[in-house]
C-alpha positions in Angstrom: -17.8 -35.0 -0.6 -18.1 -37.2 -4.0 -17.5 -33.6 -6.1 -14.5 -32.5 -4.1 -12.4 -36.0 -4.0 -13.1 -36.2 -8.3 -12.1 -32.5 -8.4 -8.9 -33.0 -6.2 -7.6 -36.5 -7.5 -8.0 -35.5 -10.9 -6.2 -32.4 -10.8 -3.1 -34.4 -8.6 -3.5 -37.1 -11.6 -2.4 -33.9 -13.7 0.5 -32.9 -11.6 2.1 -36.1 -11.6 1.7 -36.8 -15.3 2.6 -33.0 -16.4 6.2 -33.9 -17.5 9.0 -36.0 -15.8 10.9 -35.4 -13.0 13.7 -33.7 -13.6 16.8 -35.4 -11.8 20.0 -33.7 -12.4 20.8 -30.1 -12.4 20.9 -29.4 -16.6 17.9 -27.8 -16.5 18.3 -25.6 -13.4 18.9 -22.3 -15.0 16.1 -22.7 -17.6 13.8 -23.6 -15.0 14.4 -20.8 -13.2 14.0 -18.6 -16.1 10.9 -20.2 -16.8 9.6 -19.4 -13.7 9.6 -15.7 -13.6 8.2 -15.5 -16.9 5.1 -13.1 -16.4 2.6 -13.0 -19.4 0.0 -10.0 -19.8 -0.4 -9.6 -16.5 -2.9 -11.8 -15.9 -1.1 -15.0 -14.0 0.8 -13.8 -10.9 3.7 -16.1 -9.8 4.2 -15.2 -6.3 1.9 -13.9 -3.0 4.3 -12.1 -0.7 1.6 -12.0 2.0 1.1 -15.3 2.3 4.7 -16.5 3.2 6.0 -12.5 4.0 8.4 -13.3 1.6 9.0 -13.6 -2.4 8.1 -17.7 -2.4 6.4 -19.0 -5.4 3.1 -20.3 -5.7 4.2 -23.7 -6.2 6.2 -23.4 -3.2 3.6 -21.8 -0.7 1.6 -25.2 0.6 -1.3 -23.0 1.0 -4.7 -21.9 -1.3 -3.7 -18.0 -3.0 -5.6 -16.0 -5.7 -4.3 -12.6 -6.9 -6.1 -10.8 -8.6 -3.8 -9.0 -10.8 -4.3 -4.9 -11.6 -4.9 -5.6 -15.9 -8.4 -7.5 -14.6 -9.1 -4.2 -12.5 -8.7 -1.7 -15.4 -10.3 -3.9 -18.0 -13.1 -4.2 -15.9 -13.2 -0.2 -14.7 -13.7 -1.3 -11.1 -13.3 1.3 -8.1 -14.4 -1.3 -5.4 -13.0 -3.8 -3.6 -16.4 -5.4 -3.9 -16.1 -5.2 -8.1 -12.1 -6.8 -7.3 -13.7 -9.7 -5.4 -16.2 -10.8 -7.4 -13.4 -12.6 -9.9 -12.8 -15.2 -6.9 -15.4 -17.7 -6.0 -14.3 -18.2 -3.0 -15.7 -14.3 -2.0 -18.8 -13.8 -1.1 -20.7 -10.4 -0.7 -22.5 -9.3 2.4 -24.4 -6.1 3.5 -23.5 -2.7 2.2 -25.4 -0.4 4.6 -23.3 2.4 5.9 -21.3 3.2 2.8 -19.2 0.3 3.4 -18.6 -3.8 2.6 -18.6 -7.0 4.3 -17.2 -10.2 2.5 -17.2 -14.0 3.5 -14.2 -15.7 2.8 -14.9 -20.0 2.4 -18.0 -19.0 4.1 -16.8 -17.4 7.1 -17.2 -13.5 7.4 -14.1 -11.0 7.3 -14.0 -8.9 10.1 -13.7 -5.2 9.4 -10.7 -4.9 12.3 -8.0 -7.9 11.3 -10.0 -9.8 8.3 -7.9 -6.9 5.6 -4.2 -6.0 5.2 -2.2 -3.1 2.9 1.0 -4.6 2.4 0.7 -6.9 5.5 0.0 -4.9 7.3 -3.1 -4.7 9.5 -6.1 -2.3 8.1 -9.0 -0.7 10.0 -11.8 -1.1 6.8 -15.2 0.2 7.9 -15.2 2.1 4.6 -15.4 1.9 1.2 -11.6 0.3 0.3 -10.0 2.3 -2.5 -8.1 0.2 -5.4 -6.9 2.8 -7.4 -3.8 2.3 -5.7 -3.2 -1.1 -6.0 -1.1 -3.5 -8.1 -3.0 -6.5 -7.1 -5.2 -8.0 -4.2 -3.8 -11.1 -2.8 -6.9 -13.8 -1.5 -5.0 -15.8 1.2 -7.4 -18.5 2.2 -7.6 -20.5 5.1 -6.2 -19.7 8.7 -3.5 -17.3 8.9 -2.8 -16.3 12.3 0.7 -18.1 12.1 2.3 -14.6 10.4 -0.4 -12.0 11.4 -2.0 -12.9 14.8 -5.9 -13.1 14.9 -8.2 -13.4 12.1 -10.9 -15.2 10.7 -10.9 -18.7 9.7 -11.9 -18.2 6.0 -8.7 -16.0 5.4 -6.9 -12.7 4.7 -7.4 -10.4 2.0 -4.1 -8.3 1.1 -3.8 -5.5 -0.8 -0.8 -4.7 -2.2 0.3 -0.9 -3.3 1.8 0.3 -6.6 5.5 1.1 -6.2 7.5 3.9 -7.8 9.1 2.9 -11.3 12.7 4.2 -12.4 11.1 5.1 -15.7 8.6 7.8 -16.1 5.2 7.1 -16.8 2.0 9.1 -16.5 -1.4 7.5 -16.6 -3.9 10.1 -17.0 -7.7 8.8 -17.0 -11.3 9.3 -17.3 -14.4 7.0 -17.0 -18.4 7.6 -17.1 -21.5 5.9 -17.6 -24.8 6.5 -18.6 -26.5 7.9 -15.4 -23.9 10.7 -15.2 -21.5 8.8 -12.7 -17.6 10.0 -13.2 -14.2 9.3 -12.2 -11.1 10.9 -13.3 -7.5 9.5 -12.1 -3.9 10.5 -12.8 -0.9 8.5 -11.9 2.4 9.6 -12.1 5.8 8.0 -11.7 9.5 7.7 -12.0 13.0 8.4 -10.9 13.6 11.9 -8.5 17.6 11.9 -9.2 19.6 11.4 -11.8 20.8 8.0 -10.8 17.5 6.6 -9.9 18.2 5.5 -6.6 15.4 8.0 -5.6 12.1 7.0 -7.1 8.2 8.5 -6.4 4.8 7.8 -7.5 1.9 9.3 -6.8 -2.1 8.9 -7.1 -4.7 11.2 -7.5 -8.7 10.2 -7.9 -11.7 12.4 -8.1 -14.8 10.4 -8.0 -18.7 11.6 -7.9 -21.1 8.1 -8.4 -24.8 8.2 -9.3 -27.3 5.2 -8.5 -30.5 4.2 -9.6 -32.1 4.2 -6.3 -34.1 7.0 -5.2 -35.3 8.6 -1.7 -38.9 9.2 -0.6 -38.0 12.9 -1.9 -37.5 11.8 -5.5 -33.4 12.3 -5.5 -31.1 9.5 -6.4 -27.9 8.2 -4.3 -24.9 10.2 -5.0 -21.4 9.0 -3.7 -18.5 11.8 -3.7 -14.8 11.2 -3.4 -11.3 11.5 -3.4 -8.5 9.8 -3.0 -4.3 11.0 -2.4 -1.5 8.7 -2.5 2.1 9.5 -2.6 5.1 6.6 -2.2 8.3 7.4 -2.2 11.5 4.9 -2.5 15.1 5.5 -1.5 18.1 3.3 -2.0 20.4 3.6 0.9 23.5 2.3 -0.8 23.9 -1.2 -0.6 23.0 -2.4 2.5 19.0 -1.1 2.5 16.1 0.0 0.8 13.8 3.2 2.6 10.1 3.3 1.5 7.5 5.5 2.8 3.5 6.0 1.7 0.8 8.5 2.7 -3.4 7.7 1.5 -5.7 10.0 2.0 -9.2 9.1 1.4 -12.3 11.6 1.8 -15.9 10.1 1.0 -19.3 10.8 1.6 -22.4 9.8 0.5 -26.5 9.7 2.2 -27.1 6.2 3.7 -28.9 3.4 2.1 -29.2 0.9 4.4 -31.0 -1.7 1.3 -34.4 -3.1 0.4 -36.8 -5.2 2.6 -38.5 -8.6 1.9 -40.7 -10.7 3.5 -40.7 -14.0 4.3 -41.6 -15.4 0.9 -38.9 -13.6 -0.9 -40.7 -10.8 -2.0 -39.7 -7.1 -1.8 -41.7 -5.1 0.0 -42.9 -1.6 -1.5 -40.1 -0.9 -4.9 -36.7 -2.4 -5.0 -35.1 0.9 -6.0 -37.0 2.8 -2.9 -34.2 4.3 -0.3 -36.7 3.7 3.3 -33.0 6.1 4.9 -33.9 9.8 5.4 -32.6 11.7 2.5 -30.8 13.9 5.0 -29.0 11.1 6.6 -25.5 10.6 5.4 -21.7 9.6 6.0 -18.9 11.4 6.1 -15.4 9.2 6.5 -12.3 10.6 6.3 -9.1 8.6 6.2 -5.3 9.1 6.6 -3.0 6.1 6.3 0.5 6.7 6.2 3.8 3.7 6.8 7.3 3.2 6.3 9.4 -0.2 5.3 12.8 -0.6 6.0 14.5 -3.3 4.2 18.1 -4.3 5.7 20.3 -6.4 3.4 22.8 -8.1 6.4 24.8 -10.5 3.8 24.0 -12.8 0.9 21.4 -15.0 2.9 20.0 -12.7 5.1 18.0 -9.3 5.5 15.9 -7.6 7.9 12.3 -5.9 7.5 11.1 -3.6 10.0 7.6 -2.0 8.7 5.1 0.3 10.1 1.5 1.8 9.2 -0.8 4.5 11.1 -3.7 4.8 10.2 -6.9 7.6 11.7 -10.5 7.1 10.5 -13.0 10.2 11.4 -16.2 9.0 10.5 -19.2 11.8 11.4 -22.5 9.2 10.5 -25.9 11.2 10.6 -28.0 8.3 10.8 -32.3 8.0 10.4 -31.4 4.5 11.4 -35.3 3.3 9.5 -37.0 0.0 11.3 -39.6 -2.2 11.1 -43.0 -2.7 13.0 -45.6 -5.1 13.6 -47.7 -3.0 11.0 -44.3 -2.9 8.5 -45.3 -6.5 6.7 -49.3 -5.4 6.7 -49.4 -1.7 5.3 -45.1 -0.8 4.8 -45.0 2.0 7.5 -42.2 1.9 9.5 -40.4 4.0 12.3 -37.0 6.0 11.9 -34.5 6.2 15.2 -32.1 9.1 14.1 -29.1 9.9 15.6 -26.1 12.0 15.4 -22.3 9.8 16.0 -19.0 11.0 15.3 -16.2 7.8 15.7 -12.6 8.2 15.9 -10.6 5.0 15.0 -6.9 5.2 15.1 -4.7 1.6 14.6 -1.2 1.3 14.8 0.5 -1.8 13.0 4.7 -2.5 12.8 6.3 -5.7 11.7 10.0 -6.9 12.5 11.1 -9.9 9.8 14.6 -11.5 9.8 14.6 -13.7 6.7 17.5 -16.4 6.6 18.8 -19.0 4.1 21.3 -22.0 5.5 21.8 -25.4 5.0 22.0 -28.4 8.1 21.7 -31.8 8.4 21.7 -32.2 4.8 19.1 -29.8 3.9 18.2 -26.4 2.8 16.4 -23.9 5.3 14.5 -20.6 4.6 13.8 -19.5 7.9 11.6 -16.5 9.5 11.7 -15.1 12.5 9.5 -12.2 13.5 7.4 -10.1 15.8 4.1 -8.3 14.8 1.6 -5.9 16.9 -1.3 -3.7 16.6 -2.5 -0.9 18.8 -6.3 -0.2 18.5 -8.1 2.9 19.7 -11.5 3.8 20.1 -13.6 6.5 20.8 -17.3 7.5 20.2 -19.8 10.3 20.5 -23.3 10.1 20.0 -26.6 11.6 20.6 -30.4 10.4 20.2 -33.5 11.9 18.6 -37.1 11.1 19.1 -38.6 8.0 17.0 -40.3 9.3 13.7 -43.1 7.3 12.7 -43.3 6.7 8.9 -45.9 5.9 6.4 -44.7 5.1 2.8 -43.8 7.7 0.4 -43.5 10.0 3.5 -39.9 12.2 3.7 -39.5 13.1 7.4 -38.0 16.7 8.5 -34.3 16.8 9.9 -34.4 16.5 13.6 -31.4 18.7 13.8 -29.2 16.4 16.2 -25.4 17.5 16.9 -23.1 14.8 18.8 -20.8 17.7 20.0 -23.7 17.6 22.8 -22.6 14.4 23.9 -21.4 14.9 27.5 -18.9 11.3 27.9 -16.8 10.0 25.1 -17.0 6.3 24.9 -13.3 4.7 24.9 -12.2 1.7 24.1 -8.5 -0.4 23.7 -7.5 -3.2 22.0 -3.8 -3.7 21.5 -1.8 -7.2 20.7 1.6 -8.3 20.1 2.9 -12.1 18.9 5.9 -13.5 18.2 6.1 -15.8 15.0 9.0 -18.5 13.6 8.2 -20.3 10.2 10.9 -22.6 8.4 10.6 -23.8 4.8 12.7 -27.2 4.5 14.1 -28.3 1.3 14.1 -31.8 2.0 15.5 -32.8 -1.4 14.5 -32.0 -5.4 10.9 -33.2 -4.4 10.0 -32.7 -1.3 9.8 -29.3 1.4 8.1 -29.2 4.2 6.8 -26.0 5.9 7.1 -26.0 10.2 5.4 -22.9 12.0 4.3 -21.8 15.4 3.1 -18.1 17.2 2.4 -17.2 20.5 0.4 -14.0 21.2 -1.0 -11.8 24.3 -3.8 -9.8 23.7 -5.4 -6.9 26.2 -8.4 -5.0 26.2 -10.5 -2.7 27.8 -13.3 0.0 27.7 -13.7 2.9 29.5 -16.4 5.7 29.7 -15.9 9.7 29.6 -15.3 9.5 33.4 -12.8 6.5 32.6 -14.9 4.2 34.6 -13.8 0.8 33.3 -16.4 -1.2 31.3 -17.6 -5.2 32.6 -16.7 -7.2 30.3 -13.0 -6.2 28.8 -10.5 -9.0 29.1 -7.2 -10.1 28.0 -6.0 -13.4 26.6 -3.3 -15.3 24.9 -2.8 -18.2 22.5 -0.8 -20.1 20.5 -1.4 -20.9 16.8 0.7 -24.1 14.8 1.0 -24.1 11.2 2.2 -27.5 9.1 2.7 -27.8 5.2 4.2 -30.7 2.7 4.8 -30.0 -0.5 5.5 -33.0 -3.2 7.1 -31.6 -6.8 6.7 -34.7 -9.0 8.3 -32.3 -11.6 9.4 -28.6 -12.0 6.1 -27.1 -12.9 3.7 -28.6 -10.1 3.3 -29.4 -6.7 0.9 -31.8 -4.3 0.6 -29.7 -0.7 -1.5 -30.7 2.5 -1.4 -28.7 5.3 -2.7 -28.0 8.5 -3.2 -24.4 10.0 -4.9 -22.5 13.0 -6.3 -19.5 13.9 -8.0 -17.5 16.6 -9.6 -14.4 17.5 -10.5 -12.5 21.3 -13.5 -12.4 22.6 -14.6 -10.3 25.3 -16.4 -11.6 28.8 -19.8 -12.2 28.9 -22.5 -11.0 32.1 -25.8 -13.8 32.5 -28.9 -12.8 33.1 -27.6 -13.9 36.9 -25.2 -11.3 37.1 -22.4 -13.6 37.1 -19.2 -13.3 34.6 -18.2 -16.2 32.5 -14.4 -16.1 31.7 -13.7 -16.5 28.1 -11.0 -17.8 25.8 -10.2 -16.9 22.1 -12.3 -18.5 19.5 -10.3 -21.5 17.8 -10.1 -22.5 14.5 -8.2 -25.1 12.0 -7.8 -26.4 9.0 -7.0 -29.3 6.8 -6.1 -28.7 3.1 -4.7 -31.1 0.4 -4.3 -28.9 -2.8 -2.5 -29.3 -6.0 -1.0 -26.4 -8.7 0.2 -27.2 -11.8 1.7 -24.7 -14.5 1.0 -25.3 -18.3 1.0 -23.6 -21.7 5.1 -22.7 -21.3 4.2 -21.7 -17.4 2.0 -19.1 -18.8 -1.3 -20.9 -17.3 -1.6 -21.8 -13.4 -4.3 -24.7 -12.6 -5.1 -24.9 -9.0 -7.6 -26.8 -7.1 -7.7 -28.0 -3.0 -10.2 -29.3 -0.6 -10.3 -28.3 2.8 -11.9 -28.7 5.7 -12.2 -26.1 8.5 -13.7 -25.9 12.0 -14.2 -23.1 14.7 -14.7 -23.9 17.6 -15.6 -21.8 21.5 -18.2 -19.6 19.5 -20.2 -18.1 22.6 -24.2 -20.0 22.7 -26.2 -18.9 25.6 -28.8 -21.8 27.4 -31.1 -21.2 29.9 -29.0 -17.7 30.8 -25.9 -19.2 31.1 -22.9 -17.7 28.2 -21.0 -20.5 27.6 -18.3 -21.0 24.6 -20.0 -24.5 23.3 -20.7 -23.5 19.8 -18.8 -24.9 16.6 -19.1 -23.7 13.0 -17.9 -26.2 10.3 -17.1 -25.6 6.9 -16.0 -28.0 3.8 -15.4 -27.4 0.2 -13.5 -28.0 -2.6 -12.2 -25.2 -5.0 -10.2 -25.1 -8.9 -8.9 -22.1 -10.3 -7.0 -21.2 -13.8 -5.2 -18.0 -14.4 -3.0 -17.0 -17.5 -2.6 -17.4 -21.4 -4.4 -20.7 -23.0 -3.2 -19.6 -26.7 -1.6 -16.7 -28.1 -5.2 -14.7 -28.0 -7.1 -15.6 -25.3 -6.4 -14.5 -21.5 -8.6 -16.1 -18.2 -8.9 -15.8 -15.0 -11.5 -18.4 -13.9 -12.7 -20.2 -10.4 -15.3 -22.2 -9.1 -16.3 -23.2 -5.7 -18.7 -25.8 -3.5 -18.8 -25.0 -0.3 -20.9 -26.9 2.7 -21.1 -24.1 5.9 -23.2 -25.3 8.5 -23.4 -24.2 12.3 -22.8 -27.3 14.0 -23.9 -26.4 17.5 -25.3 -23.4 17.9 -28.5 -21.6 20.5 -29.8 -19.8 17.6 -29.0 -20.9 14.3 -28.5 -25.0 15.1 -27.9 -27.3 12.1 -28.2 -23.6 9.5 -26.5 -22.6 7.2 -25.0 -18.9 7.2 -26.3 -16.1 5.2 -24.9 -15.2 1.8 -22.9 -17.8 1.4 -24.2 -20.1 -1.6 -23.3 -24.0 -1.6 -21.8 -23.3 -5.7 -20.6 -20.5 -6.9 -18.1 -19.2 -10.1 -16.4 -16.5 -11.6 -15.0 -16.1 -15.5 -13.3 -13.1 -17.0 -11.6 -13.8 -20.6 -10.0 -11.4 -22.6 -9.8 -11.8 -26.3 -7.0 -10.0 -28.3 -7.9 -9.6 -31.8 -4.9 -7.6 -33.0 -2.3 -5.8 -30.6 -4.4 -2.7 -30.2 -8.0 -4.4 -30.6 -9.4 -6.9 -27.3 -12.5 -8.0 -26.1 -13.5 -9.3 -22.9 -16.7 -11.5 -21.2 -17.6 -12.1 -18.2 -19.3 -14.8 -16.1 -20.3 -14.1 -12.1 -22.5 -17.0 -10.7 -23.6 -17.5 -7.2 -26.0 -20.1 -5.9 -28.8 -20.0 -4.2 -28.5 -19.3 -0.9 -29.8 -17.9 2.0 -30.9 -14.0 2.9 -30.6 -14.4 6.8 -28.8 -16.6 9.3 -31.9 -18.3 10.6 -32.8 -19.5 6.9 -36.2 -18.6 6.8 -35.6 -16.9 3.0 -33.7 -18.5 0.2 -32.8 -16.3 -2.5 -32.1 -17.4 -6.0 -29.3 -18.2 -8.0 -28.1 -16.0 -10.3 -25.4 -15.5 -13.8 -24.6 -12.6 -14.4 -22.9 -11.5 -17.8 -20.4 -8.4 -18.5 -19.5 -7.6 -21.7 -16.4 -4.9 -22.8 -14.1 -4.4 -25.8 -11.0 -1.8 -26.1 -8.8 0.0 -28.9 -5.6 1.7 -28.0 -3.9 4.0 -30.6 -0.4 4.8 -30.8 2.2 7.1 -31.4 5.2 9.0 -30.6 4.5 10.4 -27.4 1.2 9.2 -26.3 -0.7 6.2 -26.1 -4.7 6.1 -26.3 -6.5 3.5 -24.6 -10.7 3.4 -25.1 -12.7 1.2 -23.3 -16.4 0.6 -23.9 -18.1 -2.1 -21.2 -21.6 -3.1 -20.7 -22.4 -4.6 -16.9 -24.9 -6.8 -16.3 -25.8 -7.6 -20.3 -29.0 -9.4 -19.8 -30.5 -6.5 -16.8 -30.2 -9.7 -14.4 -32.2 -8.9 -11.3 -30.3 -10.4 -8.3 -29.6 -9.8 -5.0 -25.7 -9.0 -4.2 -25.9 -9.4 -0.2 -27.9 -9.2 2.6 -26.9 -8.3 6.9 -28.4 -11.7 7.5 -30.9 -10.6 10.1 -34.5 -10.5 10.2 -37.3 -8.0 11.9 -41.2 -8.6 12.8 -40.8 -11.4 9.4 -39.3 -8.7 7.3 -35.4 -9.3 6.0 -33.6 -5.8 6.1 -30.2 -5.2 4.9 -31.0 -6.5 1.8 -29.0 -5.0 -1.5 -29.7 -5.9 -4.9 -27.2 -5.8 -7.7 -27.1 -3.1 -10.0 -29.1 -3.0 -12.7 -27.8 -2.8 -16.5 -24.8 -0.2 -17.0 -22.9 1.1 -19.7 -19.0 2.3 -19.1 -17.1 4.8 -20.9 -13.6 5.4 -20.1 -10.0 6.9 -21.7 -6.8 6.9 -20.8 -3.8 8.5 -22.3 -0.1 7.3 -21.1 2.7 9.3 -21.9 
């Protein structure tokens, strides 16, 4: 821990010699102003999610990184995967089934409550659009106090654009030099004269081409579009109406990644697709939500929120897998089947936000209630194994899942109640006091609605602490300590017998410190934190018992904003020590992906007004390809380039883009599933290989 108590004491040295307290109320105003100063785009001053409220960064006794939408369009990302990559505390995972998994301080997101739109809880087995967003909000640590359960690592939190009062239209194409191509327009601005009725609305068309290629000899092709329409309504003074509706339609044949054995090597060709070219996914996605905003009086107002979203995914899978003979001569076997899944999730909020003063100091208080209603329902049918030698392009079995005869059903609903009061102590000290109690109930039932072993209900409660220390107006010192916990089901031994379960635990200690600089146009941030989950289910000599603990500690500096009147960064680095502590299968490991150092750069470079340039540095350690680290892949630096000219006039502003990914053609892998077959590692997906982007926009 000799890196992370140098990194931490020397950037709380900083904070407390930045300038000097200020100690009567002179400078009020012009700190204030000061504050809200926003410059380029690229530092963010405030994380709604991670407080659900407008509180500043140097306020919020927590770890945040937003990754602000100027980084997304200079980098021409469509991913969330491409969004992430600019934290370090974000690492990738598998990317089979047209999909992403993240870690987050080590610990993996889950695709049910590890993501939120607006705070809002997301269903995400699919590729994430970004088109729509302003920004993406990395909340890290526990978070259950505000959002009920979740992984330890954190909460990633996308937050959608919002109608303007001015017109604006954004209309924009990109390419790049396999024939991939995405076209975008967004439009928005006031619906009435008086602007109290304001709209915006997103359209994407999107058809990808990769460099891998099927035993047939065709490369990977990704189709898709994307709708979103907002809409915001004033409601005199006392309120504020907002509804949204997303629709997302993609599909794309499977790749479930490269093999490699047990040295490290890849077996066969890393751009060789083992998936049937006829397998594929089809995921179509509705998402639509209201917000409510009540303004009661001067110090308080009322949110009440809600989302729906419906996921149809119809998943023709050749589901390829290894063999004893796989590592000796590359055959293999495929499993096909045919699955259509229905996921529907159901999220509202209820927020009373309240500002008072007692017993000598200042209170922003939140009081609030949060659910989420999760359904489930699955059918599925089963071919015949295929056995495959290499280079070999199996027929299509011709599977339908409408001849499934039951429906798999399953139900997962929870609601928690949540209070959380920031104390203004006096001009240097606040203190942040939180607590929420949840119940949580699921089951599963067959198509005869014959209820499933195993489905079980719980409840918890989750604490959150915070101190914050200003030595002056433009820094704070912060430790805090925070929970958080997540269901898990019952468990049958090999005995037969039933071992009752309670939610996996998890907390945290943090001691951080954020300074601003330059003007407040540059944020420094750095923390070390230490985080341990405990009742992870182990299973000795047939008995399931909830024994296992995880522990994770790091240390973690970040710097976002303007450093001179040309150049722009956003910039973070990361150590990180993940170990399983006790464990049946993966005792005194580390787990996969997740490297002990990792970093991230981007810089832009304005030459003149119209002319910038930007660079980019993504670095991850080495670090290992499966759980059971028996394969260690390599570290690897990756190096973007890009450079832009916009041209003026009148009516219509030009905006040309030329970036180069990957400069070098730096082989590395990006992710792995973290499993391993008869000593072959599956699930393994390299990063792409040297690409050139194109790209226009015009904005009227």
């Amino acid at each position: 821990m000799k890196f992370q108590a140098t990194t931490v004491c020397s950037a709380v040295i900083l904070a407390l010699n930045t300038a000097p307290v200020i100690a009567d109320g002179s400078t009020a105003d012009e700190t204030l102003v000061v504050k809200g100063q926003s410059f380029n785009g690229y530092k963010v001053d405030s994380a709604t999610g991670a407080m659900r409220a407008d509180t500043t960064m140097l306020e919020t006794p927590q770890s945040i990184n937003v990754i602000p939408d100027i980084v997304l369009e200079e980098q021409l990302a469509t991913t969330l995967g491409e969004a992430l990559q600019n934290d370090a505390s974000v690492n990738a995972g598998t990317q089979k089934w047209n999909r992403e998994v993240f870690y987050l301080r080590g610990f993996e997101l889950s695709s049910s409550n590890g993501y939120l739109r607006n705070g809002h809880a997301l269903f995400t087995h699919y590729m994430l659009p970004i088109e729509t967003l302003e920004g993406i909000e990395v909340i890290k640590g526990p978070s259950s106090l505000l959002y009920g359960r979740a992984a330890p690592g954190g909460l990633i939190n996308m937050v959608s654009k919002r109608p303007t009062v001015d017109p604006q239209v954004n209309v924009g194409a990109n390419f790049d030099h396999l024939g991939s191509t995405h076209y975008h327009i967004d439009a928005a601005g006031k619906l009435n004269e008086s602007g109290t009725l304001r709209g915006r609305t997103v359209f994407v068309k999107q058809d990808s081409v990769e460099t891998r290629e099927y035993a047939t000899g065709d490369e990977r092709e990704r189709e898709r579009f994307l709708g979103f329409g907002t809409i915001e309504a004033d409601l005199s003074d006392w309120g504020m109406l907002s509804l949204n509706y997303e629709k997302t339609n993609d599909v794309a044949p499977i790749d479930s990644g490269a093999w490699l054995d047990l040295d490290g090597n890849v077996l066969g060709d890393r751009d060789t697709i083992r998936d049937a070219r006829w397998s594929f996914i089809d995921n179509d996605v509705e998402n639509w939500g209201a917000n409510l905003d009540l303004y009661i009086n001067s110090a308080w107002h009322a949110n009440l929120s809600y989302n729906s979203q419906k996921m149809l995914r119809h998943r023709y899978d050749s589901l390829p897998r290894t063999t004893a003979q796989t590592i000796v001569d590359g055959s293999y076997i495929l499993k096909p089947f045919d699955r259509h899944d229905t996921w529907e999730t159901k999220a509202f909020h209820a927020d009373l936000h309240g500002e008072f003063s007692a017993a000598g100091m200042d209170h922003q208080v939140l009081v609030g209630t949060n659910g989420q209603f999760y359904d489930y329902q699955q059918l599925r049918v089963k071919g015949s194994t295929i056995n495959v030698a290499p280079g070999e392009h199996p027929a299509n079995p011709g599977l339908d899942y409408n001849n499934d005869t039951s429906t798999y059903k399953s139900d997962r609903h929870y609601y928690g109640f949540y209070l959380q009061d920031l104390v203004t102590i006096n001009d240097q000290w606040q203190a942040l006091v939180g607590g929420r109690y949840d119940m949580y109930f699921a089951d599963g039932k067959t198509g005869n609605d014959v209820v499933v072993e195993g489905a079980n209900d719980s409840e918890s409660f989750t604490p959150k602490v915070g101190i914050i220390y200003h030595p002056n107006y433009n820094s704070s010192i912060y430790a805090n300590y925070s929970g958080s916990f997540n269901p898990v089901s019952n468990v049958v031994n090999d005995d037969g017998s039933v071992t009752e379960r309670v939610p996996e635990e998890s907390r945290q200690y943090e001691l951080g410190t954020k300074v601003e600089l330059m003007d407040s146009s540059l944020l420094l941030t750095a923390a070390v934190f230490d985080i341990e989950k405990e009742n992870i289910s182990i299973t000795e000599n047939g008995i399931t018992t909830q024994n296992g603990s995880q522990r994770h500690v790091g240390a973690e500096a970040s710097a976002q904003g303007q450093i001179s009147d040309q150049w722009f960064v956003m910039a973070s680095a990361m150590y990180l020590d993940a170990n399983y502590d006790n464990h049946d299968k993966y005792q005194d490991k580390a787990p996969a992906n997740v490297p002990e150092l990792s970093g991230a750069v981007w810089a832009r470079y304005s030459m003149t007004d119209a002319t910038a340039f930007n660079l980019g540095l993504f670095y991850q350690g080495e670090r290992w390809a499966d759980n059971a680290n028996t394969v260690e892949l390599d570290d690897y630096a990756r190096f973007d380039a890009g450079a832009s000219h916009a041209i003026t006039s009148d009516y219509v502003t030009w905006d040309f883009r030329f970036n180069i990914e990957n400069v070098f053609d730096t082989e590395y892998v990006a992710g792995t599933g973290g499993g391993t077959s008869d000593d072959v590692v599956t699930d393994v997906h390299f990063g792409d290989e040297r690409r050139f982007k194109f790209s226009v926009n015009a904005t009227f």
